[in-house]
ChimeraX commands (.cxc) that place a marker at each C-alpha (Angstrom):
marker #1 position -2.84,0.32,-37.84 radius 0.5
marker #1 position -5.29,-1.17,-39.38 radius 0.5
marker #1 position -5.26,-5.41,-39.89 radius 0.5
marker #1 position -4.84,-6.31,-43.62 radius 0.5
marker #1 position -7.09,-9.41,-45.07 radius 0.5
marker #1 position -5.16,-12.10,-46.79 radius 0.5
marker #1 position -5.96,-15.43,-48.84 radius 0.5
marker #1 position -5.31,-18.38,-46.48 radius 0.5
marker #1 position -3.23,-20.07,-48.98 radius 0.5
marker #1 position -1.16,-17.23,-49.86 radius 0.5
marker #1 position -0.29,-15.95,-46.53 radius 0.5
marker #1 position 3.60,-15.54,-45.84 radius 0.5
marker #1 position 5.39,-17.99,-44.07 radius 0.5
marker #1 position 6.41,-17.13,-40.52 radius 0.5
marker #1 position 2.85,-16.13,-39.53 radius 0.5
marker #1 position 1.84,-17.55,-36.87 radius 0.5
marker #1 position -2.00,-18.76,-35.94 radius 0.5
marker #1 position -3.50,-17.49,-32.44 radius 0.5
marker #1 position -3.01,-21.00,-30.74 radius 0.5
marker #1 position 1.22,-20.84,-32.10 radius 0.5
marker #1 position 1.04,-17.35,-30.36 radius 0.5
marker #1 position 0.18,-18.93,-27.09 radius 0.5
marker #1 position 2.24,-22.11,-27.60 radius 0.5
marker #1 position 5.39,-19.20,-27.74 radius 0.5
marker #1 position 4.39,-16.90,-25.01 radius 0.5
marker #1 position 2.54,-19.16,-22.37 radius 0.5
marker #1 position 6.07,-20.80,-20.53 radius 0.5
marker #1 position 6.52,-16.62,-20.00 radius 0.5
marker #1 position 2.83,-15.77,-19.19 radius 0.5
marker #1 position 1.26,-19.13,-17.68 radius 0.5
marker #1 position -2.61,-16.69,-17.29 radius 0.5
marker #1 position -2.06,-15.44,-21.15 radius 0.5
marker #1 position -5.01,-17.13,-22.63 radius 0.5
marker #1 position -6.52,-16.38,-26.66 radius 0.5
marker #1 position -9.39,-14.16,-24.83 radius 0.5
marker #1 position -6.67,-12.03,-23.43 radius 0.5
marker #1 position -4.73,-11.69,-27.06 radius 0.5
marker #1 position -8.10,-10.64,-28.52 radius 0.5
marker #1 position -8.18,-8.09,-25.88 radius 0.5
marker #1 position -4.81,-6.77,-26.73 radius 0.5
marker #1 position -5.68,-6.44,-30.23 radius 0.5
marker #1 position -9.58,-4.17,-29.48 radius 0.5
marker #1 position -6.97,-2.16,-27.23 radius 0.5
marker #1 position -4.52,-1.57,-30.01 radius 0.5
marker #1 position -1.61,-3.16,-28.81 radius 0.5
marker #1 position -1.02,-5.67,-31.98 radius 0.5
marker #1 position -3.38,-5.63,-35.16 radius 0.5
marker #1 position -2.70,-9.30,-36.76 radius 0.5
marker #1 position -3.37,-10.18,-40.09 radius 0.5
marker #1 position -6.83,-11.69,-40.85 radius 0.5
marker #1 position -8.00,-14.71,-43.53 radius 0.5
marker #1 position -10.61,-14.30,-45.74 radius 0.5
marker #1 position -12.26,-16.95,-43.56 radius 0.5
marker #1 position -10.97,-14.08,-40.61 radius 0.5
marker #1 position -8.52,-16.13,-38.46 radius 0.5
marker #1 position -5.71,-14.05,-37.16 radius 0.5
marker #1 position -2.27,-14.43,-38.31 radius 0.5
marker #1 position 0.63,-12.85,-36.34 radius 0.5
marker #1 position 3.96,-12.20,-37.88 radius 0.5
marker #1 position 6.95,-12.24,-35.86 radius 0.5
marker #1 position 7.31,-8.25,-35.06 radius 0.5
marker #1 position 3.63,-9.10,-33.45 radius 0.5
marker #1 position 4.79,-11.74,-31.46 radius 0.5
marker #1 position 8.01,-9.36,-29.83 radius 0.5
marker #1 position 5.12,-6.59,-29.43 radius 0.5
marker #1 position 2.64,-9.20,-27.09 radius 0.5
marker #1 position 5.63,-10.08,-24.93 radius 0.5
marker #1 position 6.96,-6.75,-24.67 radius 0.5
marker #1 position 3.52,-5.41,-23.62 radius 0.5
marker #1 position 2.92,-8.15,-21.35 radius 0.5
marker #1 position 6.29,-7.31,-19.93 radius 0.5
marker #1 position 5.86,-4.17,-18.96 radius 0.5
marker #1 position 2.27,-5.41,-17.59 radius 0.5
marker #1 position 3.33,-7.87,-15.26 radius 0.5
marker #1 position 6.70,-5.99,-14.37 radius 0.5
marker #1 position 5.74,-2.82,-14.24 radius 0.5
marker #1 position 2.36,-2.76,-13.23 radius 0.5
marker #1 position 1.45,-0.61,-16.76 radius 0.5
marker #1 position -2.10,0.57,-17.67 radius 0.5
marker #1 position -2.67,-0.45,-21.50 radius 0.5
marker #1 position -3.26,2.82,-22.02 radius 0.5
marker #1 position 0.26,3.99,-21.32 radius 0.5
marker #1 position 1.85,0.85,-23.08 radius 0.5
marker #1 position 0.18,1.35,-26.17 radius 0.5
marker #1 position 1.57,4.93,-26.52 radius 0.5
marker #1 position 4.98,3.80,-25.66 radius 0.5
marker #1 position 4.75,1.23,-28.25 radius 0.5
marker #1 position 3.27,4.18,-30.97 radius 0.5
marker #1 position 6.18,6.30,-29.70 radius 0.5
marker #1 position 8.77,3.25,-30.92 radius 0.5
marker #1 position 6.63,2.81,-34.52 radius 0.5
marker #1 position 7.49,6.58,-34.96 radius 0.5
marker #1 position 10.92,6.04,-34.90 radius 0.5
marker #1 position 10.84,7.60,-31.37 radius 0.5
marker #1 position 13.46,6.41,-29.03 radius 0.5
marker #1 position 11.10,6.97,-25.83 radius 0.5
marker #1 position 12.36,6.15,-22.21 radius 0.5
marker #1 position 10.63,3.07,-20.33 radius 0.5
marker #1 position 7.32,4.02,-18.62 radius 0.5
marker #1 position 8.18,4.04,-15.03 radius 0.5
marker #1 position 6.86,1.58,-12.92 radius 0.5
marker #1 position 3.75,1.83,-11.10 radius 0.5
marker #1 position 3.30,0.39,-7.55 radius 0.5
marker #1 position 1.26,-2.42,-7.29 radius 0.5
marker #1 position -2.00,-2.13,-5.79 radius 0.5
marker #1 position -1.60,-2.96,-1.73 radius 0.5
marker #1 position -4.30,-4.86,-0.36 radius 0.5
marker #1 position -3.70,-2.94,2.34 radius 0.5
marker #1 position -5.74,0.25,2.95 radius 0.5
marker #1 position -3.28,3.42,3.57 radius 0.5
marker #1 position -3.29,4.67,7.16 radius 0.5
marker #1 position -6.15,7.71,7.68 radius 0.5
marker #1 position -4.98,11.08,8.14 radius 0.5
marker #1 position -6.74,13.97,9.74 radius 0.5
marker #1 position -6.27,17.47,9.12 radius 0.5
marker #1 position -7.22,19.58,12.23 radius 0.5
marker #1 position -10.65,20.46,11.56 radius 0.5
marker #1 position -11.28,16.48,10.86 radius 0.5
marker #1 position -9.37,15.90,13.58 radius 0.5
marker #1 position -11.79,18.25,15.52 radius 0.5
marker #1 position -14.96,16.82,14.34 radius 0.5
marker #1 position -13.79,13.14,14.88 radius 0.5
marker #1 position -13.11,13.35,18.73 radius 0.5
marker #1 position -15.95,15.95,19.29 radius 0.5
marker #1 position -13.32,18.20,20.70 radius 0.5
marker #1 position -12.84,22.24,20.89 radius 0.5
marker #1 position -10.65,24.06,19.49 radius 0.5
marker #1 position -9.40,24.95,22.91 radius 0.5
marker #1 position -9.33,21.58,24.38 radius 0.5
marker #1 position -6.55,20.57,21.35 radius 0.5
marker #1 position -5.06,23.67,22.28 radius 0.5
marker #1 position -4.48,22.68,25.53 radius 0.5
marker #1 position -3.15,18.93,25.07 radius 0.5
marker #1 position -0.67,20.57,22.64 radius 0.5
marker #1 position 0.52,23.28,25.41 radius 0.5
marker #1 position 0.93,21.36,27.50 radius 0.5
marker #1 position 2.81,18.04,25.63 radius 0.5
marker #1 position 0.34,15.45,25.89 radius 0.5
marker #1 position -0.57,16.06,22.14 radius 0.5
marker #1 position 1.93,17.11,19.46 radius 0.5
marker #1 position 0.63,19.72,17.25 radius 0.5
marker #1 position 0.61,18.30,13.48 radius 0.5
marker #1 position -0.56,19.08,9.95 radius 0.5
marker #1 position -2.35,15.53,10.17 radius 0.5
marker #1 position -3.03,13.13,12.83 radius 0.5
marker #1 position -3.37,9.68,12.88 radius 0.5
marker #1 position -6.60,7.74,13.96 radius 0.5
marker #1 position -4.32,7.06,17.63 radius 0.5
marker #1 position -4.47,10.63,18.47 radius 0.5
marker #1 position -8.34,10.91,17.70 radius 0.5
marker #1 position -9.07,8.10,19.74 radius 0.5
marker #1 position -6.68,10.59,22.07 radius 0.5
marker #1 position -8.19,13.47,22.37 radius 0.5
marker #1 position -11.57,11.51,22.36 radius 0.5
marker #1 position -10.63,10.40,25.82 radius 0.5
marker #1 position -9.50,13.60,26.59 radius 0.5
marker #1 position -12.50,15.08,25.70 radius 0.5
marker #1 position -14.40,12.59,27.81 radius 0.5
marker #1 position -12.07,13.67,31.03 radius 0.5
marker #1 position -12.66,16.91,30.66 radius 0.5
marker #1 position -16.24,16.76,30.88 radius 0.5
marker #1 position -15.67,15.65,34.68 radius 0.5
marker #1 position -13.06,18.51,35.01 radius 0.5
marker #1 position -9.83,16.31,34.30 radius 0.5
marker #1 position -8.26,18.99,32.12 radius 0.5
marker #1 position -5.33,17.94,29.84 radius 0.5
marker #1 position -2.41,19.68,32.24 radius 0.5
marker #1 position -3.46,17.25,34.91 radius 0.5
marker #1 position -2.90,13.90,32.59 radius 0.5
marker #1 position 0.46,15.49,31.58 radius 0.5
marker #1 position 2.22,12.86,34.14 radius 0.5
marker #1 position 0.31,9.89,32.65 radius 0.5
marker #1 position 2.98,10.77,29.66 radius 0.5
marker #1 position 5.79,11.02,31.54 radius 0.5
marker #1 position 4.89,7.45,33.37 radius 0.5
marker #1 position 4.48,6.10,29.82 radius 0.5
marker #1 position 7.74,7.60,28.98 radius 0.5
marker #1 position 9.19,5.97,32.03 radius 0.5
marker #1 position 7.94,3.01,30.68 radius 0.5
marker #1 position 9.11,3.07,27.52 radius 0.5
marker #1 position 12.71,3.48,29.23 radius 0.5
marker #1 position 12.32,0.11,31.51 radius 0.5
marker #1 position 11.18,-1.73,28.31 radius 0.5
marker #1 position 14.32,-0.70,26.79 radius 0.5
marker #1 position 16.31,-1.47,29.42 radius 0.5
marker #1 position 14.93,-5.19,29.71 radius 0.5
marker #1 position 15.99,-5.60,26.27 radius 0.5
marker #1 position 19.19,-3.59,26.18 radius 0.5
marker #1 position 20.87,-7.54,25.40 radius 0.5
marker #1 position 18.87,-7.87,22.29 radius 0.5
marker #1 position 19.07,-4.26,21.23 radius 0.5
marker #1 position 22.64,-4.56,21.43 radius 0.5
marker #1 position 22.67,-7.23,18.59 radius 0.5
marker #1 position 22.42,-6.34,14.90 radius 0.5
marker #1 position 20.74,-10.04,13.98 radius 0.5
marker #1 position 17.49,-10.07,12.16 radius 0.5
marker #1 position 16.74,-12.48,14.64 radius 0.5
marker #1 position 17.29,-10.61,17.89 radius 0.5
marker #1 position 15.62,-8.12,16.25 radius 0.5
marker #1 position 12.68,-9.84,15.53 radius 0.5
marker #1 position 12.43,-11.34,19.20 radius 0.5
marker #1 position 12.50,-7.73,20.52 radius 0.5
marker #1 position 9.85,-6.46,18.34 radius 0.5
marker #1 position 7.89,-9.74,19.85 radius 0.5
marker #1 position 9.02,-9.24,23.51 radius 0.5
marker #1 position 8.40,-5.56,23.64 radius 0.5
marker #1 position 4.18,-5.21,23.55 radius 0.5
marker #1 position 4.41,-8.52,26.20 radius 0.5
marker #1 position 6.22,-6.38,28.66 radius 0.5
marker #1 position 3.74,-3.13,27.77 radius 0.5
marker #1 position 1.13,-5.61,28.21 radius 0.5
marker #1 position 2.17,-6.48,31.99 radius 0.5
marker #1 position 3.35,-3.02,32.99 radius 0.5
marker #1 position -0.65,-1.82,31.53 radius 0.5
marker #1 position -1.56,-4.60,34.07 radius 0.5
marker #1 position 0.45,-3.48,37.04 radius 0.5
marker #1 position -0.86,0.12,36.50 radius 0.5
marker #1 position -4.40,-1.43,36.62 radius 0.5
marker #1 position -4.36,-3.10,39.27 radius 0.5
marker #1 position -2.67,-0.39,41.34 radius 0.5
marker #1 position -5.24,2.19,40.03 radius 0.5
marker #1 position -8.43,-0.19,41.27 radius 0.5
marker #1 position -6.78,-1.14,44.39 radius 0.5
marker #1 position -6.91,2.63,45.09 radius 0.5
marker #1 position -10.09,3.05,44.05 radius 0.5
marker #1 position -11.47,0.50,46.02 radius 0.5
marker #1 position -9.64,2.22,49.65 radius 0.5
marker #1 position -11.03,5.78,47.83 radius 0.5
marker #1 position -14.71,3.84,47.83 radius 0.5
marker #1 position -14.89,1.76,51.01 radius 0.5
marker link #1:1,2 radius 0.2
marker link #1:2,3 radius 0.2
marker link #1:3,4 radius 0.2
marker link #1:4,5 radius 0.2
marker link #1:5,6 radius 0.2
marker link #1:6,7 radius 0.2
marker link #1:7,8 radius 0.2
marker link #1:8,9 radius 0.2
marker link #1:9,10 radius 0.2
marker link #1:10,11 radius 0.2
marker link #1:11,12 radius 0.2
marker link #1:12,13 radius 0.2
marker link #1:13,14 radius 0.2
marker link #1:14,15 radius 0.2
marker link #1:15,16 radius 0.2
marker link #1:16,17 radius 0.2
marker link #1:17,18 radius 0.2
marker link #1:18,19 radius 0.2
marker link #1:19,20 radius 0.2
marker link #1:20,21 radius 0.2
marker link #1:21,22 radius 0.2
marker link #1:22,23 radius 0.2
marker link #1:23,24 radius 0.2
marker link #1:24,25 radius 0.2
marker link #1:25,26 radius 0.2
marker link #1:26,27 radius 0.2
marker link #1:27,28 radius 0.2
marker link #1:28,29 radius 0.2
marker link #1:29,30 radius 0.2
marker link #1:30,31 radius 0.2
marker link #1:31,32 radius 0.2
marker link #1:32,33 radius 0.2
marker link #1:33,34 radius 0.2
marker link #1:34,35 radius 0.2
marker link #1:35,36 radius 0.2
marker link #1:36,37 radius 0.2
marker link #1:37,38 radius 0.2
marker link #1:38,39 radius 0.2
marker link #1:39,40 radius 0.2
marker link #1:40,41 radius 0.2
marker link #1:41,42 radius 0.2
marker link #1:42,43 radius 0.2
marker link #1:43,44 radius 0.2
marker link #1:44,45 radius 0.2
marker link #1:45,46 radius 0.2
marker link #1:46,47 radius 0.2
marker link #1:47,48 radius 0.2
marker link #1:48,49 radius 0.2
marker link #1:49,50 radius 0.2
marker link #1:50,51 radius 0.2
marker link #1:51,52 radius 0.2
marker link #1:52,53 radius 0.2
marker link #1:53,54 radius 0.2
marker link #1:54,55 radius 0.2
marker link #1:55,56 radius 0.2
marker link #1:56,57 radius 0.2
marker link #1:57,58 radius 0.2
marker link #1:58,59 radius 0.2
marker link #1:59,60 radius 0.2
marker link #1:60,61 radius 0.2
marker link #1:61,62 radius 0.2
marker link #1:62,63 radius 0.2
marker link #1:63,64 radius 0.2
marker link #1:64,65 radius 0.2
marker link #1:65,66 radius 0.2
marker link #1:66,67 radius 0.2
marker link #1:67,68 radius 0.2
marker link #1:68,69 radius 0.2
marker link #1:69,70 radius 0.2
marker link #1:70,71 radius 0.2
marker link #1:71,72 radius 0.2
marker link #1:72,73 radius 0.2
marker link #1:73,74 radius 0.2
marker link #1:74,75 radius 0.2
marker link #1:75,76 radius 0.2
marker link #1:76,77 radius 0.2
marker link #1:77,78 radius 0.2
marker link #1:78,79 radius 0.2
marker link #1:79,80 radius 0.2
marker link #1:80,81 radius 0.2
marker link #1:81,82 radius 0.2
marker link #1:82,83 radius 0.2
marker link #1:83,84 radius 0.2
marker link #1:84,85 radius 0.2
marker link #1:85,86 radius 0.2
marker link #1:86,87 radius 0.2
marker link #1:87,88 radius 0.2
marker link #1:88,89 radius 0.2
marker link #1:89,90 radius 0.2
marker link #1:90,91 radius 0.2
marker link #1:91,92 radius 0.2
marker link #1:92,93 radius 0.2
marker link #1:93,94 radius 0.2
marker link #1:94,95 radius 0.2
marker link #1:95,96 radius 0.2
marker link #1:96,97 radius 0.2
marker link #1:97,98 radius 0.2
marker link #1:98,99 radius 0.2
marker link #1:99,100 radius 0.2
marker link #1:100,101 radius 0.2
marker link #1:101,102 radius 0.2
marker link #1:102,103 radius 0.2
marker link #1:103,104 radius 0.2
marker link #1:104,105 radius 0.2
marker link #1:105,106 radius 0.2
marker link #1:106,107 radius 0.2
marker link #1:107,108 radius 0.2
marker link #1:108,109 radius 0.2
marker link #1:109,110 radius 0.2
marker link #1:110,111 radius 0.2
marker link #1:111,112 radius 0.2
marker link #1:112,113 radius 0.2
marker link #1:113,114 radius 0.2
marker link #1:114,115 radius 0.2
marker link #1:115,116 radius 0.2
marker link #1:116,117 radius 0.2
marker link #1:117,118 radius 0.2
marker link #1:118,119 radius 0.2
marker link #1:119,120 radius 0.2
marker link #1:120,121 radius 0.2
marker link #1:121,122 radius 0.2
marker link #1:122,123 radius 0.2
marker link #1:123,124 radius 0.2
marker link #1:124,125 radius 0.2
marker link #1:125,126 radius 0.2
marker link #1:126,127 radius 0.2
marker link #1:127,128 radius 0.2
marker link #1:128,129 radius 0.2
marker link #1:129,130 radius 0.2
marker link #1:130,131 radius 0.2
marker link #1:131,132 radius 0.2
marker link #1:132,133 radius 0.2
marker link #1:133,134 radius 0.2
marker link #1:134,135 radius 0.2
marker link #1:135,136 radius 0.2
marker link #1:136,137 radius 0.2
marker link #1:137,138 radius 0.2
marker link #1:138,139 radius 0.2
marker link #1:139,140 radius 0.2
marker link #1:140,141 radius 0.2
marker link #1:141,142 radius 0.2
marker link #1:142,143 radius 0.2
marker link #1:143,144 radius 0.2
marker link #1:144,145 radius 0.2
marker link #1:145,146 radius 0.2
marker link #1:146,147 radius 0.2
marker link #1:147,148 radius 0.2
marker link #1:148,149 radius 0.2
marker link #1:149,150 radius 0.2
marker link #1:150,151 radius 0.2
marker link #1:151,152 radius 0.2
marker link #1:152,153 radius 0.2
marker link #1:153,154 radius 0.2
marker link #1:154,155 radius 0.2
marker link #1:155,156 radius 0.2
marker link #1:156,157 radius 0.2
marker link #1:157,158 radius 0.2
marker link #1:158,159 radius 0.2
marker link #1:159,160 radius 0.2
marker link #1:160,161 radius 0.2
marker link #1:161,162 radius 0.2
marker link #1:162,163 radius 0.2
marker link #1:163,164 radius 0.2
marker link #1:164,165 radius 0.2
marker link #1:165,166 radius 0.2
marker link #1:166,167 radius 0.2
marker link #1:167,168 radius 0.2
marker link #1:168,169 radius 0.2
marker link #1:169,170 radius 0.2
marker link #1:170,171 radius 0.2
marker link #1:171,172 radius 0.2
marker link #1:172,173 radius 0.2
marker link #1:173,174 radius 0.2
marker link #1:174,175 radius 0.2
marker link #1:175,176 radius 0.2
marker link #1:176,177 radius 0.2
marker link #1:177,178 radius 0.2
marker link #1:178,179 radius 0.2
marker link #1:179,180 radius 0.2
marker link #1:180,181 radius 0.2
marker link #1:181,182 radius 0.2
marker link #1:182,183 radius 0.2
marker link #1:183,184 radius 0.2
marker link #1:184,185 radius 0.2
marker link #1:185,186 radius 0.2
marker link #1:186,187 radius 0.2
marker link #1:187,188 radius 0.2
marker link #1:188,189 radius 0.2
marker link #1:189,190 radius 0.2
marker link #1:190,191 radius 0.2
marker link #1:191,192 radius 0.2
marker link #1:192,193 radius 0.2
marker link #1:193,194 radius 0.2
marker link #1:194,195 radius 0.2
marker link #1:195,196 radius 0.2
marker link #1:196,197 radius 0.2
marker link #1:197,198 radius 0.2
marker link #1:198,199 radius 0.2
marker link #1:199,200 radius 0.2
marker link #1:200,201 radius 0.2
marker link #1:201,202 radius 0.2
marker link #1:202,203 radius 0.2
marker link #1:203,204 radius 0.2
marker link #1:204,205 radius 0.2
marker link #1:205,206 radius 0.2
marker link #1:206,207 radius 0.2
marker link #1:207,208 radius 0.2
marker link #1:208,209 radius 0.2
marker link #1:209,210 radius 0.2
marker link #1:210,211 radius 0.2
marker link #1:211,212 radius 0.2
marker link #1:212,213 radius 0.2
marker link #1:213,214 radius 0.2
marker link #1:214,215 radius 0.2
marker link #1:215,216 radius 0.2
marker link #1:216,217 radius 0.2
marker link #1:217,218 radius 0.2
marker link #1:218,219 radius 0.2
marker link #1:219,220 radius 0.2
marker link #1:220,221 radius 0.2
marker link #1:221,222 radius 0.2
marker link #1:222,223 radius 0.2
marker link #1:223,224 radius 0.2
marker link #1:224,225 radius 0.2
marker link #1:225,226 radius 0.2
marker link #1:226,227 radius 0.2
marker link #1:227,228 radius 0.2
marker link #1:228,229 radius 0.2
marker link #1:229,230 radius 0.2
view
């Protein structure tokens, strides 16, 4: 499309100057600013009209193109790439479908997954050892694992090097399993509620009893430990 040159004092009425574009599209796009229309127009989304002296004029077809692009932007989370050939598709006389939305970017990084050979490598663990946590349910065998079960079979790895094999920790899941069952218990009168809020106060209450049962099993395991060492 390329932008046809016109004598300032014969162009059309109805075209609109870069700073009347703005004045009509800001109270929609408060960050659209004149750098950002000349943008649009290198990336082919509009071509305006020029001057002789070459100030852009934009009918009012332009003007529905900028806010239909910067629509689909902000909405939609488009690349210009894919706007501009929707926007070639509809000056073909193609009726194309909407681009479908993109997600926006997360600021938040995507959990890490490990395949079994990462997995491997990650804990500096056999094949064997894995093997055996699977066998015998302390592990559950997966396509991918998540950076919890490295951190695992790391420690499994590091009790097996003093002949604490995986079949003899098998119990310290059944105790956490146990566990799991009292926490529920002491909140079976908030689990019974379908509030947000008793929800919510659940989800708060439930790592502060974890917390004091990991502290009872502490202290049980040092007091031990010290009658096994006196």
């Amino acid at each position: 499309m390329p932008a046809a040159s016109v004598r300032e004092n014969a162009t059309p009425a109805g075209l609109l100057s870069i700073g009347q574009v703005l004045a009509r599209l800001s109270p929609e796009f408060p960050a659209l600013t004149s750098s950002k229309l000349r943008f649009l127009e290198v990336q082919g989304i509009v071509t305006p009209l020029r001057t002789e002296s070459g100030y852009r004029k934009f009918s009012q077809a332009d003007l529905e193109r900028l806010r239909l692009a910067l629509t689909l932007q902000r909405d939609h989370y488009l690349p210009l790439s894919v706007i501009r050939d929707y926007l070639e598709d509809v000056d073909a006389g193609r009726d194309p479908a909407t681009p479908s939305a993109v997600p926006p970017p997360s600021i938040v990084p995507a959990p890490r997954r490990y395949r079994r050979d990462e997995l491997l490598a990650a804990a500096g663990a056999a094949p064997q050892l894995l093997n055996d946590a699977i066998s015998t349910g302390v592990m559950t065998g997966a396509e991918s694992y998540t950076e919890q079960q490295v951190a695992l079979l790391r420690a499994l790895v590091a009790l097996d090097r003093h002949g604490i094999e995986p079949r003899h920790v098998r119990a310290l899941r059944q105790n956490a399993e146990r566990d799991v069952a009292l926490v529920e218990s002491a909140l079976a009168p908030l689990l019974r509620r379908t509030d947000a809020a008793s929800r919510g106060r659940a989800g708060e209450v439930a790592p502060e009893l974890a917390k004091r049962l990991d502290e009872v099993r502490a202290i049980f395991v040092r007091t031990a430990l010290d009658r096994l060492l006196a």
